[in-house]
GUVEXBA-838399 format. One record per residue (C-alpha): residue number from 1; residue in one letter; x, y, z negated. Coordinates in steps of 0.02 Angstrom, whole numbers. Example, Ala and Ser with C-alpha at 12.3 -4.5 7.8 and 13.67 -1.06 7.14 Angstrom:
<1, A, <615, -225, -390>>
<2, S, <684, -53, -357>>
% end
This chain:
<1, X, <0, 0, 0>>
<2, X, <75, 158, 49>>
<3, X, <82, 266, -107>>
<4, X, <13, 465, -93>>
<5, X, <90, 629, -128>>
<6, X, <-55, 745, -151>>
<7, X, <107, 881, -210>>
<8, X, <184, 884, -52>>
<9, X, <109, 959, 133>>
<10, X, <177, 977, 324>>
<11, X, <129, 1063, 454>>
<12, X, <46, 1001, 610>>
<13, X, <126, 1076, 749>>
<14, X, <279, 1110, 683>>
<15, X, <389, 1242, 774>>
<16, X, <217, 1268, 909>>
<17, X, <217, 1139, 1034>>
<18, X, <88, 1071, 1131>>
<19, X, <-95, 1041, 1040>>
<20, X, <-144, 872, 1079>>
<21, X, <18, 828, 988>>
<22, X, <-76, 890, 834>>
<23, X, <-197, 726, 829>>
<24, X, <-59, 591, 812>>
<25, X, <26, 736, 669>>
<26, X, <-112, 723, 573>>
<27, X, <-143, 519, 589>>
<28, X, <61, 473, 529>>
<29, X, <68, 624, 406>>
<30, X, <-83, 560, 323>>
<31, X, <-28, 367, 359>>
<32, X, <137, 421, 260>>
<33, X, <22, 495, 113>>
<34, X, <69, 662, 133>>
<35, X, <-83, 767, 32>>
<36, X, <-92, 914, 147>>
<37, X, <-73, 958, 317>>
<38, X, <-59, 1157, 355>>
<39, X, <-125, 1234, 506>>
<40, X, <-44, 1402, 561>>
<41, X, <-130, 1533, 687>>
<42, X, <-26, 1580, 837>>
<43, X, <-102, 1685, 971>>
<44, X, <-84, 1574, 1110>>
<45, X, <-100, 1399, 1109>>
<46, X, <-151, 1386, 901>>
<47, X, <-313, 1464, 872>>
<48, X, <-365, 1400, 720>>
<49, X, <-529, 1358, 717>>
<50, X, <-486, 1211, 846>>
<51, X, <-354, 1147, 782>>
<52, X, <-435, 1108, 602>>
<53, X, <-581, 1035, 698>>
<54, X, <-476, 908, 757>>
<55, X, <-360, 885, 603>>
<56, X, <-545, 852, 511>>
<57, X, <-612, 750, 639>>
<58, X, <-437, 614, 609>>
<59, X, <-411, 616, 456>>
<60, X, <-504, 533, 300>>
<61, X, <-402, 571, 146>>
<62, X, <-266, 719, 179>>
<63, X, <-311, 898, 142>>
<64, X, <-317, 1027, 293>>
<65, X, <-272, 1195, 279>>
<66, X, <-248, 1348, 365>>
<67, X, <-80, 1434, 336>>
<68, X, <-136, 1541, 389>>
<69, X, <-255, 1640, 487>>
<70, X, <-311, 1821, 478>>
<71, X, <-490, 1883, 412>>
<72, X, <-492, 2037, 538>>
<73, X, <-497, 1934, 691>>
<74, X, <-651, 1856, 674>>
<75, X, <-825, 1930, 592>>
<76, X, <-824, 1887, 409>>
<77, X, <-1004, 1780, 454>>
<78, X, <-912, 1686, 583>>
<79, X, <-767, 1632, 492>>
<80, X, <-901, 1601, 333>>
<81, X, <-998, 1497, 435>>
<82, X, <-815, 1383, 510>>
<83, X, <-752, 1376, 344>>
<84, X, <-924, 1298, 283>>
<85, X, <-925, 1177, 441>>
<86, X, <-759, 1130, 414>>
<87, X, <-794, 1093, 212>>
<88, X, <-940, 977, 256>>
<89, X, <-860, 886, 416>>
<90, X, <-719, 839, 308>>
<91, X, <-788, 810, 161>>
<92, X, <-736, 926, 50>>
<93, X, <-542, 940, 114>>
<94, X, <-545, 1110, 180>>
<95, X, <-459, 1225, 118>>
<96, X, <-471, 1390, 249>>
<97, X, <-299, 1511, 214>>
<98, X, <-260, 1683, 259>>
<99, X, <-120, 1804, 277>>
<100, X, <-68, 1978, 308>>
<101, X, <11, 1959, 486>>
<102, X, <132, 2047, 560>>
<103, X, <81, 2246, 561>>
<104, X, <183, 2288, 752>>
<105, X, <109, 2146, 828>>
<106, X, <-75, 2202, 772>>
<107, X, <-29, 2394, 823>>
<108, X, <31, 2308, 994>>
<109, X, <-153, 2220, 1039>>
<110, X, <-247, 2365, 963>>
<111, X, <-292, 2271, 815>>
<112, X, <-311, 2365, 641>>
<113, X, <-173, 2323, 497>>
<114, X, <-235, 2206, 362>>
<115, X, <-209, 2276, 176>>
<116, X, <-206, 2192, 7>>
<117, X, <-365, 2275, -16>>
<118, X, <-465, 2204, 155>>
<119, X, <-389, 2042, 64>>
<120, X, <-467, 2046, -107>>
<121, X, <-637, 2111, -23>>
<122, X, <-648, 1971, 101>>
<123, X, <-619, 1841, -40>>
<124, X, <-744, 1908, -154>>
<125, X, <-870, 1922, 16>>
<126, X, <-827, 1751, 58>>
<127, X, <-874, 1670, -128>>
<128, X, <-1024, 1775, -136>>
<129, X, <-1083, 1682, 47>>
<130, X, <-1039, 1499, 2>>
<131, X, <-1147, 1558, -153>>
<132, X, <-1285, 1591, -52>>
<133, X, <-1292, 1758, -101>>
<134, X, <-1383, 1882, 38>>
<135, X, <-1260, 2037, 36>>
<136, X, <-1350, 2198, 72>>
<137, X, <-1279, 2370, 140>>
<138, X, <-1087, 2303, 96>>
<139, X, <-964, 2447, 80>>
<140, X, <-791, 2397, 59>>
<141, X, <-642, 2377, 123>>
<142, X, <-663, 2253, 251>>
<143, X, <-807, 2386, 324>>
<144, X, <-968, 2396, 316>>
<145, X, <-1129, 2272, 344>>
<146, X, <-1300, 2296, 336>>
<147, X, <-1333, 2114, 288>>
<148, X, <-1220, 1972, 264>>
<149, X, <-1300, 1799, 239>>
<150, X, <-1255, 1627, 294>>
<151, X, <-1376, 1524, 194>>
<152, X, <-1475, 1547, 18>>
<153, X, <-1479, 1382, -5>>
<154, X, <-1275, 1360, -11>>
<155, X, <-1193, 1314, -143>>
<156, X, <-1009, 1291, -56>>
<157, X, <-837, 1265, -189>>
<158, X, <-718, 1292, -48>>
<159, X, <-526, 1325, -74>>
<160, X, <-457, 1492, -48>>
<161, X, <-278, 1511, 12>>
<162, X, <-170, 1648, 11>>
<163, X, <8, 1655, 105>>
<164, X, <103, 1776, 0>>
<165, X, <270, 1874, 18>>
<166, X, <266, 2050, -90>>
<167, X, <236, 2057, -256>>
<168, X, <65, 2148, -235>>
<169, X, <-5, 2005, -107>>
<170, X, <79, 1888, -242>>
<171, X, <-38, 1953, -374>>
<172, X, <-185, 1957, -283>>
<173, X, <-157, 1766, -247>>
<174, X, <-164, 1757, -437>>
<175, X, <-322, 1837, -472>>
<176, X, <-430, 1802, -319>>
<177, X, <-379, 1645, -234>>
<178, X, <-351, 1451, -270>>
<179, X, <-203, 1411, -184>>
<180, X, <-30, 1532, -156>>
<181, X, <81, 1478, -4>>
<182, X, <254, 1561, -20>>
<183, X, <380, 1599, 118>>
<184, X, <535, 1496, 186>>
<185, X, <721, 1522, 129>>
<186, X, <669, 1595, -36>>
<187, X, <801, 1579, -164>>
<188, X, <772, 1474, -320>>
<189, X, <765, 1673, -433>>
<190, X, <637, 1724, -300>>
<191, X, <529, 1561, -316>>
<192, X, <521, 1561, -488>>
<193, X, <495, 1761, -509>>
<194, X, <354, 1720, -372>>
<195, X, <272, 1596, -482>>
<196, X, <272, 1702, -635>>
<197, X, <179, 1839, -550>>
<198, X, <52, 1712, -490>>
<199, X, <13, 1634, -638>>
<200, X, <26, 1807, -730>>
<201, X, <-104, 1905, -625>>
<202, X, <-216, 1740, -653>>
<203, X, <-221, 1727, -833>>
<204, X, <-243, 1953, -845>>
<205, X, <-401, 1891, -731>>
<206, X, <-474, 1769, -833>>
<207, X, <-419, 1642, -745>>
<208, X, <-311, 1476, -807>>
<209, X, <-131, 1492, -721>>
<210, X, <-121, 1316, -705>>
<211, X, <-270, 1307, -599>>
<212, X, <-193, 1408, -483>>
<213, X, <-82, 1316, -379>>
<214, X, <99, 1398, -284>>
<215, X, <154, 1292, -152>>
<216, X, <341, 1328, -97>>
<217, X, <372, 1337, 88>>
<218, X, <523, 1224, 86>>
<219, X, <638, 1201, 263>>
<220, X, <659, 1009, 254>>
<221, X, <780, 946, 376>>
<222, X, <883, 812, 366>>
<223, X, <1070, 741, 424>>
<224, X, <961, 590, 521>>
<225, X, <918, 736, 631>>
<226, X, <1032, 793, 787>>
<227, X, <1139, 932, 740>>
<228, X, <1081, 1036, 865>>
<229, X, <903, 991, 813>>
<230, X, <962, 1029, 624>>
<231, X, <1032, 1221, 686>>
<232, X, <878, 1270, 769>>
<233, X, <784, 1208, 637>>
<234, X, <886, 1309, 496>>
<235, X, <997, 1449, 562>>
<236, X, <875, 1474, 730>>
<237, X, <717, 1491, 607>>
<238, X, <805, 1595, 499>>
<239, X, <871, 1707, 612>>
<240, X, <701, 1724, 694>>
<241, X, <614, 1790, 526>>
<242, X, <770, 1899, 512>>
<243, X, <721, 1983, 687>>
<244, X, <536, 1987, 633>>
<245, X, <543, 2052, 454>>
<246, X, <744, 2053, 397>>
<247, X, <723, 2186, 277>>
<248, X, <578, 2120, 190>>
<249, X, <677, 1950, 182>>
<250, X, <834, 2049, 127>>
<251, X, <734, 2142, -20>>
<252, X, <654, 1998, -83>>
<253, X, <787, 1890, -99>>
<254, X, <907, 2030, -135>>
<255, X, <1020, 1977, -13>>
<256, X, <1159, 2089, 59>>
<257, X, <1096, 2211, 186>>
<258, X, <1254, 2254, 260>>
<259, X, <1245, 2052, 312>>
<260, X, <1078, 2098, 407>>
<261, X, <1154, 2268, 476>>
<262, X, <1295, 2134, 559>>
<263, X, <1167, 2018, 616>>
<264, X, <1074, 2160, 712>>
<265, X, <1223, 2226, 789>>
<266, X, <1271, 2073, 863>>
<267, X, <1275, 2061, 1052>>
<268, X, <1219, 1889, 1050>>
<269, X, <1079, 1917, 943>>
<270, X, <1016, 2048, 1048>>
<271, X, <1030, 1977, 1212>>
<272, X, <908, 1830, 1165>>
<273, X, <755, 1880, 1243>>
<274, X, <630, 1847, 1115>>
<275, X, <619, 1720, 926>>
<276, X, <788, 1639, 924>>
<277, X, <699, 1470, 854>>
<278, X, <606, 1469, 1029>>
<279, X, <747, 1574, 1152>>
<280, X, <918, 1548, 1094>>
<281, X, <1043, 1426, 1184>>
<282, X, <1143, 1302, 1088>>
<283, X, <1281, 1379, 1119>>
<284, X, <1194, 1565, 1063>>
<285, X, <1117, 1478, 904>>
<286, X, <1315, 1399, 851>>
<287, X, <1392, 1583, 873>>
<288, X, <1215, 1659, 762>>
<289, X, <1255, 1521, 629>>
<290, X, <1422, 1598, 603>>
<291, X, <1335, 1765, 558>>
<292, X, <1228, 1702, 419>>
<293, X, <1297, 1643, 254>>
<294, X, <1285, 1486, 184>>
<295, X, <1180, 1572, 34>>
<296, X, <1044, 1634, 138>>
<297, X, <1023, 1439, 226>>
<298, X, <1043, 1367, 49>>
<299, X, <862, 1369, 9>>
<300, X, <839, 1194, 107>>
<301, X, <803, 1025, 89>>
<302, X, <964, 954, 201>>
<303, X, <1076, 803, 191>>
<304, X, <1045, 627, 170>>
<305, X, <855, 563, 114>>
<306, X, <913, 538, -57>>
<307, X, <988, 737, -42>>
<308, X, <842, 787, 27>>
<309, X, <711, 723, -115>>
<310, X, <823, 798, -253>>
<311, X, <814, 971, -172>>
<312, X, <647, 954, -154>>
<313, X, <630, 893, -321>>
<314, X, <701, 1051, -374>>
<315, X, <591, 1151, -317>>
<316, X, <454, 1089, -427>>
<317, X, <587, 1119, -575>>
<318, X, <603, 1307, -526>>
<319, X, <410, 1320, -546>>
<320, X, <330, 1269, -379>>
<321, X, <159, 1160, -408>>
<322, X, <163, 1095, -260>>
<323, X, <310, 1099, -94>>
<324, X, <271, 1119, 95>>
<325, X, <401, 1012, 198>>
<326, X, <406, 1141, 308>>
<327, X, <469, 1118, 489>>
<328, X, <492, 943, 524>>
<329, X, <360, 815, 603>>
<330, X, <296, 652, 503>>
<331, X, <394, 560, 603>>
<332, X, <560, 682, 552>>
<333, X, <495, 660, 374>>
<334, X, <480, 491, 366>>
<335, X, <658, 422, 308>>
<336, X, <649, 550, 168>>
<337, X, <465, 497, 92>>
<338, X, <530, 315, 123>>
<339, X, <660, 375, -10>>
<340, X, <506, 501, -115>>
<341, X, <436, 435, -286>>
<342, X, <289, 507, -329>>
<343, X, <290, 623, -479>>
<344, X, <269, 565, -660>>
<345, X, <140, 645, -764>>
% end
């Protein structure tokens, strides 16, 4: 009998890729006992809603989640109304996950910046619909409706997700949603300074910290890999985040900025015409790896199986309820939950 780890996730589609790769994702990561499989929201070939259709539609056991998509994209009935399909079709395993996005990407298609706010509106909006509650002349932050009502006679418990970064974000996961997804290539100080603002901002709100449940992002690629394979994974993904949002990263982890300055500068950085991870040569991605330090890749699960599952193990030791193995396929992740133990206790 294959044994579960409800504490650990993947996620389908790993690195984009083609969809109808996502159905045999979600058969062998739940046939491996993995408890959750994320979903994230790309705006080409990952729309959301699709994808968890068919992750629910395969799957029996596993948890899906999104990981996220964005509330302002969709009318706050329509995504009420998915989220509720996608509870029921799966039996409860739904768990529907937003984020902030990226803000130049929404000025470039015209689409307004989300705020914490527009968050912690649409969270309380959604709980108040799966409540059955008929909303009248609603004035907040996520605008304003006349009448919002999916059905009186709901009664929906459906899990709320938040993918956090900033502090403020990190708080608001704390006091207004069930589940806190952090970002990849944190340091062990940021995880566990992320988790203490989680579970602080929960228990100021009422709430019971423990219920509240931070999942680290953790890059999980291991020496069975190709190297190449193993670079793009690491130093490619990394350097892509530090193209999209290196001072953010830089802040957070409070990493050296003159590092990032270097990184910028770097002819071979900018001559790659677009996200490194997806772009860069081999030969591009060696010469980038030589620009990063081995700090900033540190925050990894790499080596050997056995390495592997003590890094990851560590993670829950630092504060982390529950880890994502983040960019790797079931069948990349299979030699290390051959060598996994679940968790005691």
């Amino acid at each position: 009998m294959t044994s579960t780890f409800d504490e650990l996730g993947y996620y389908l589609l790993a690195g984009a890729g083609d969809p109808r790769t996502l159905v045999d994702e979600a058969r062998q990561g739940e046939a491996l006992g993995l408890g959750t499989a994320f979903i994230s929201e790309r705006w080409n070939l990952k729309e959301a809603s699709s994808l968890v259709g068919a992750a629910c539609a395969v799957t029996e056991r596993m948890r899906i989640a999104t990981a996220a998509t964005n509330h302002n994209t969709r009318h706050p009935l329509i995504t009420g109304a998915w989220a509720t399909t996608m509870h029921r079709l799966s039996g409860g395993r739904f768990t529907l996950g937003i984020g902030r996005g990226i803000a130049a990407i929404y000025n470039a298609f015209g689409v307004p910046a989300v705020t914490t706010a527009q968050m912690e509106d649409f969270a309380q909006v959604m709980r108040r619909l799966w409540r059955g509650e008929v909303i009248v002349n609603h004035t907040g932050p996520i605008g304003d409706y006349p009448v919002l009502v999916l059905d009186p006679e709901f009664r929906e418990d459906i899990r709320l997700a938040l993918v956090a970064f900033g502090p403020q974000t990190l708080a608001l996961g704390g006091r207004a949603f069930d589940d806190v997804i952090l970002h990849t290539f944190f340091t062990p100080e940021t995880l566990r300074r992320s988790v203490r603002i989680v579970k602080e901002a929960a228990e100021r709100a009422g709430r019971d910290p423990a219920e509240v449940r931070v999942w680290s992002c953790f890059a999980t690629v291991g020496d069975h890999l190709p190297e190449q394979l193993r670079l793009r994974k690491t130093v490619a993904r990394l350097a892509t985040y530090l193209q999209g949002y290196g001072d953010l990263m830089v802040r957070t982890n409070d990493w050296d900025p003159a590092v990032l300055a270097r990184f910028r500068q770097d002819p071979v950085v900018t001559s790659v015409p677009g996200g490194i991870d997806h772009k860069a040569t081999p030969d591009q991605i060696e010469h980038i790896a030589g620009l990063i330090p081995d700090e900033w890749l540190e925050p990894a699960a790499t080596g050997s199986p056995e390495q592997c599952v003590a890094r990851i193990r560590q993670e829950f030791d630092h504060g982390a309820d529950r880890v994502i193995l983040h960019g790797a396929t079931p069948a990349e992740l299979e030699p290390i939950l051959t060598a996994y133990q679940p968790r005691k206790g």
